[in-house]
VEXVEXDO-48300 format. One line per field, with one value per residue: x negated, y, z of N, C-alpha, C, O in turn; residue in three letters. Coordinates in steps of 0.1 Angstrom, whole numbers, plus 5000, padded with zeros to 4 digits. Layout:
<atoms>
nu = [X	...]
nv = [Y	...]
nw = [Z	...]
cau = [X	...]
cav = [Y	...]
caw = [Z	...]
cu = [X	...]
cv = [Y	...]
cw = [Z	...]
ou = [X	...]
ov = [Y	...]
ow = [Z	...]
rest = [Ala	...]
</atoms>
This chain:
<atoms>
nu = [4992	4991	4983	4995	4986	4996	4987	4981	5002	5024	5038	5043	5038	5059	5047	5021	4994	4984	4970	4975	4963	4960	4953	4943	4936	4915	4920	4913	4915	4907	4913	4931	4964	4976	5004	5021	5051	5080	5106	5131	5158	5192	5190	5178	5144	5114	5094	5061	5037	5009	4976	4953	4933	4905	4907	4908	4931	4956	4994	5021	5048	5077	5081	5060	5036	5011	5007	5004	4977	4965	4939	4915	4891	4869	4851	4856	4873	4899	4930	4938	4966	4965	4985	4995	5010	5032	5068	5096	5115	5100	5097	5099	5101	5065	5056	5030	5019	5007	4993	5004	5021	5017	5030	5039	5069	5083	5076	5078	5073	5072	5073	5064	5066	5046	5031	5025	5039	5038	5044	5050	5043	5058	5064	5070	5077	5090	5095]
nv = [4988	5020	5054	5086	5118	5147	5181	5210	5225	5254	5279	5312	5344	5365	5373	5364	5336	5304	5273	5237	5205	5176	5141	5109	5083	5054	5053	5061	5093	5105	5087	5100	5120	5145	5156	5178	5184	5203	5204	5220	5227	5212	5214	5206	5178	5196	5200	5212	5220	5204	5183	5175	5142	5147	5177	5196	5205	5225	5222	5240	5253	5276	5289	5294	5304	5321	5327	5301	5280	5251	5228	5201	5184	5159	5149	5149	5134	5148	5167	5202	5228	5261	5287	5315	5351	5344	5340	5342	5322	5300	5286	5251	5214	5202	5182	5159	5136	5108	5094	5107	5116	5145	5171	5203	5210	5231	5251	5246	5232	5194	5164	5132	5101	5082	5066	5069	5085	5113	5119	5149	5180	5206	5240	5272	5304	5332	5362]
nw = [5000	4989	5005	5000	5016	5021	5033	5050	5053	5069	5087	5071	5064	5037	5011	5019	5020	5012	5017	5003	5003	4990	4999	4995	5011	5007	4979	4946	4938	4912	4891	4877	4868	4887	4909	4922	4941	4955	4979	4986	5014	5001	4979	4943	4941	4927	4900	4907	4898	4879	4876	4849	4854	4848	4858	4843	4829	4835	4848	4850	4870	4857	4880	4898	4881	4876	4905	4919	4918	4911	4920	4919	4938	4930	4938	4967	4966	4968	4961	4957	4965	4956	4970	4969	4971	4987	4986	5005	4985	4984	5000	5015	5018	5006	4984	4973	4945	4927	4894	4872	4842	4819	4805	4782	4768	4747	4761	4786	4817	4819	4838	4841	4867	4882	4900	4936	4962	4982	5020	5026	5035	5051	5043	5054	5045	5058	5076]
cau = [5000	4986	4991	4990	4983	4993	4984	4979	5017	5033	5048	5035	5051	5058	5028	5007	4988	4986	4962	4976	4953	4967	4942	4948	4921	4908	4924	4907	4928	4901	4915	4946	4970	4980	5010	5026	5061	5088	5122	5140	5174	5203	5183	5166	5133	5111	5080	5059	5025	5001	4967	4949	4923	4897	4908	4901	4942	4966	5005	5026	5066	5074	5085	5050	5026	5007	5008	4998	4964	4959	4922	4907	4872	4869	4839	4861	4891	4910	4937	4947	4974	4962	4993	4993	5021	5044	5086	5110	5119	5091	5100	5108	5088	5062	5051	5018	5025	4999	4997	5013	5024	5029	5034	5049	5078	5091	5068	5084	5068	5076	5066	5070	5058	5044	5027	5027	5045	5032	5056	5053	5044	5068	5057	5082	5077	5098	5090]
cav = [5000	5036	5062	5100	5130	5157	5186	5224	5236	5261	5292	5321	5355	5368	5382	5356	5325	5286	5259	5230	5195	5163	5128	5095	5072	5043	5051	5071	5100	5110	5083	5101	5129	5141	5165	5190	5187	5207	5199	5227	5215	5215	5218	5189	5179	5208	5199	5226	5215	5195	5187	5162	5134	5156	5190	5209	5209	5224	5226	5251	5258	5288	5299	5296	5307	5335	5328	5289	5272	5234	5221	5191	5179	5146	5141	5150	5124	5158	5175	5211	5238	5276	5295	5331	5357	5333	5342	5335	5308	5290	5272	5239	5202	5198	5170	5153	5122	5099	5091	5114	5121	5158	5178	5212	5214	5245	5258	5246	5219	5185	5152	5115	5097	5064	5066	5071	5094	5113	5122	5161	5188	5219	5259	5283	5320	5340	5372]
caw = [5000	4995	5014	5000	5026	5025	5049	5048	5053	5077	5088	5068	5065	5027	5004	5025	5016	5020	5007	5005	5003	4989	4994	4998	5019	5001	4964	4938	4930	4906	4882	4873	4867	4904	4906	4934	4940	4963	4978	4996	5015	4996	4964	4937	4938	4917	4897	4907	4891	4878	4870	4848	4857	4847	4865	4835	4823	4843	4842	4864	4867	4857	4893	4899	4872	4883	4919	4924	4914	4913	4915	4920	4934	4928	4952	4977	4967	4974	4950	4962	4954	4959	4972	4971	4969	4986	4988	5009	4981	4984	5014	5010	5017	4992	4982	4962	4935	4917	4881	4867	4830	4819	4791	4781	4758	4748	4771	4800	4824	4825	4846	4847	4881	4878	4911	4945	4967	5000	5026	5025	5043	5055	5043	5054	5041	5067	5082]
cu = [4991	4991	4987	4993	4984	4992	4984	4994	5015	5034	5036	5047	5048	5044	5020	5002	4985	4979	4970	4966	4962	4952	4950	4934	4920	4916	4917	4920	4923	4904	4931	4949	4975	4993	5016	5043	5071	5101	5128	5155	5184	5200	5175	5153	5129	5096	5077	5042	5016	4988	4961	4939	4912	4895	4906	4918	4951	4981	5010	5045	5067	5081	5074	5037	5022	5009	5000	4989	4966	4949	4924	4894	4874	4858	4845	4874	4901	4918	4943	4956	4971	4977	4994	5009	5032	5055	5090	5117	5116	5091	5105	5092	5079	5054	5039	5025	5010	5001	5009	5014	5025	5022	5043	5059	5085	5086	5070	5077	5074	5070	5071	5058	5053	5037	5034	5030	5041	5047	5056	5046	5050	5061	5071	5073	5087	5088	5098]
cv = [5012	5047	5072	5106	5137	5170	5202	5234	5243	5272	5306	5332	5358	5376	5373	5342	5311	5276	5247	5212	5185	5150	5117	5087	5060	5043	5061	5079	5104	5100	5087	5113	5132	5152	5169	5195	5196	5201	5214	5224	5223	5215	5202	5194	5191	5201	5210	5226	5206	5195	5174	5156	5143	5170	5201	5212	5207	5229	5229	5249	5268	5301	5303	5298	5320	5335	5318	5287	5259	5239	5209	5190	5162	5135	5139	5141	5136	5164	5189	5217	5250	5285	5305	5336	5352	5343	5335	5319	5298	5277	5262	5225	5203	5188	5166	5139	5120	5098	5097	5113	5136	5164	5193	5206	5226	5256	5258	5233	5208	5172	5141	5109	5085	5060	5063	5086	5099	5117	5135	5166	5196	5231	5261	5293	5327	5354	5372]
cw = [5000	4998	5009	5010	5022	5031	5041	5049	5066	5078	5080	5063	5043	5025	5014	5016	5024	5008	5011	4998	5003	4989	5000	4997	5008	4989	4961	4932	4912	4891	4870	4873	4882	4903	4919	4933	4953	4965	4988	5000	5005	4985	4960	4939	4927	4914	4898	4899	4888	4871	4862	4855	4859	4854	4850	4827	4832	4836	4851	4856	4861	4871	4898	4896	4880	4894	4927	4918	4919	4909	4920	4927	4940	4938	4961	4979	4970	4961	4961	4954	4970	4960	4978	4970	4974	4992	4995	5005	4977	4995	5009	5016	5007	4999	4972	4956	4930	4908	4872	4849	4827	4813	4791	4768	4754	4757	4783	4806	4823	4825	4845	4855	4879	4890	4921	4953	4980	5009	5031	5037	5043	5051	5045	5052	5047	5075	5097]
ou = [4985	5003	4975	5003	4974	5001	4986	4995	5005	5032	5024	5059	5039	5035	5009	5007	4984	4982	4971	4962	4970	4942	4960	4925	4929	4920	4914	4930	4931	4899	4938	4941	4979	4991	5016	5047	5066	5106	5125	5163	5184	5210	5169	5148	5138	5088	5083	5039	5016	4986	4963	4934	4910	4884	4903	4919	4955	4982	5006	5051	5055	5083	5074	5028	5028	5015	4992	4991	4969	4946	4934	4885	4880	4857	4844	4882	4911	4911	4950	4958	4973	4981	4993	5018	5043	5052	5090	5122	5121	5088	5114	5080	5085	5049	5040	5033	5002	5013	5019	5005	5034	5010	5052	5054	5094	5091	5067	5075	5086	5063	5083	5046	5060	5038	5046	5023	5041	5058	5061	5043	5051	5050	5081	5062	5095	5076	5095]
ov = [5015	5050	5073	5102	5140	5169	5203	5246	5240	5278	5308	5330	5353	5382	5379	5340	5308	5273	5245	5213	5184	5151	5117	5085	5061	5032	5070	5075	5106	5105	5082	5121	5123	5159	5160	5205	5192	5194	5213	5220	5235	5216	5193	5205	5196	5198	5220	5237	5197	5203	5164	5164	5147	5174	5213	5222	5196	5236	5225	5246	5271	5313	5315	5296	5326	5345	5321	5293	5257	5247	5206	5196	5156	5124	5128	5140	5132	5165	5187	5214	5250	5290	5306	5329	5355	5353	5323	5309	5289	5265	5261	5226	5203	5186	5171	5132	5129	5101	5093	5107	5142	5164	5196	5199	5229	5267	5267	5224	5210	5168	5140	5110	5078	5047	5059	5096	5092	5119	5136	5160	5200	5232	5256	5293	5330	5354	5381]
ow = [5010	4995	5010	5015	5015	5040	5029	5046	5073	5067	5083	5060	5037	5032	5017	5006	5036	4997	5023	4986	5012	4981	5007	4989	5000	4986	4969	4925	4902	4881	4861	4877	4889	4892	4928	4927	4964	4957	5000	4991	5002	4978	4966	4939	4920	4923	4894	4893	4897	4863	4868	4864	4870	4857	4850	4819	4836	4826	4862	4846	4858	4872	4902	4904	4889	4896	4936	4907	4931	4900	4925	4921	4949	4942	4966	4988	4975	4951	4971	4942	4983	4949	4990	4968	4969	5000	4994	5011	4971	4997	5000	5017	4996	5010	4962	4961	4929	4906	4867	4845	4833	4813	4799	4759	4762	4760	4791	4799	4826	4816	4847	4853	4872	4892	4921	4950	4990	5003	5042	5047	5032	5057	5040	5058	5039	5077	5105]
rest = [Unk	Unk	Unk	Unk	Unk	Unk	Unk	Unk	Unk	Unk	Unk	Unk	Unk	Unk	Unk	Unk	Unk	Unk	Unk	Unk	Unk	Unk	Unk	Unk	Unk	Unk	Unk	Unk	Unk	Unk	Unk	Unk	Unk	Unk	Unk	Unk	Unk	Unk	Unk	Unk	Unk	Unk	Unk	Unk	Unk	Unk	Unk	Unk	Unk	Unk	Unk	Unk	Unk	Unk	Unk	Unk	Unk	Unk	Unk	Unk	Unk	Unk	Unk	Unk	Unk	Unk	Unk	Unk	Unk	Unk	Unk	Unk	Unk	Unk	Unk	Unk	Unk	Unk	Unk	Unk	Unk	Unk	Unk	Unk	Unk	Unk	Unk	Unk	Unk	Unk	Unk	Unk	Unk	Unk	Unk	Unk	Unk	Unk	Unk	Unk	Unk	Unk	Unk	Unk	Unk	Unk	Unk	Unk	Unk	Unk	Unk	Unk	Unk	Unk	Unk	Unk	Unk	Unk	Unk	Unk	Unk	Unk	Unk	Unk	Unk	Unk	Unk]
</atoms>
C-alpha cells in the first residue's frame, strides 16, 4: 500500500502564503506525473495543478494561474505547490494524487488519476 503525505496547510489571512509539500515514503514519486487537487465542502473535487515526471511541464486551473507554482525535486521524493495571493476561496482540503495524466484542451486543464490518493491537508484563508 502507498501512502501519499501531505503537509504544509493552515490558517493564513488573505494576500498571504502557503507551501504545501506532497511525498510519499518508500515510492518514487519521481517516476510520474504528480497532481494537486482541492475539495471545499459542499463543492466537487477541483484539479488545481499538475506537473510532469520531469518537472519541466506544468499545468494550472485557471482559478490559479498566476498565483500557484508546482515544482518538484526529485532528490527529495517531494512534490510542492507555491501559494501566494491566497482568497478567501481557496480554502478547502487539498489533496496530492500519483500518476497522473494531463493535458490542456481548449486551454483549460484536464486530469486523469491512475494513482494514489493522499488524505489532504486543511488551508483556510480567513482574516
Amino acid at each position: 500500500q502507498v501512502r501519499v503525505v501531505e503537509s504544509g496547510g493552515g490558517l493564513v489571512q488573505p494576500g498571504g502564503s502557503l507551501r504545501l509539500s506532497c511525498e510519499a515514503p518508500g515510492f518514487t514519486l519521481g517516476y510520474s506525473a504528480i497532481g494537486w487537487f482541492r475539495q471545499a465542502p459542499g463543492k466537487e473535487r477541483e484539479g488545481v495543478s499538475c506537473i510532469s515526471s520531469s518537472g519541466d511541464v506544468p499545468y494550472y486551473a485557471d482559478s490559479v494561474k498566476g498565483r500557484f507554482t508546482i515544482s518538484r525535486d526529485n532528490a527529495k521524493n517531494t512534490v510542492y505547490l507555491q501559494m501566494n495571493s491566497l482568497k478567501p476561496e481557496d480554502t478547502a482540503v487539498y489533496y496530492c494524487a500519483t500518476d497522473l495524466v494531463c493535458w490542456y484542451y481548449s486551454g483549460t486543464y484536464h486530469y486523469e488519476v491512475k494513482g494514489y490518493w493522499g488524505q489532504g491537508t486543511q488551508v483556510t484563508v480567513s482574516s
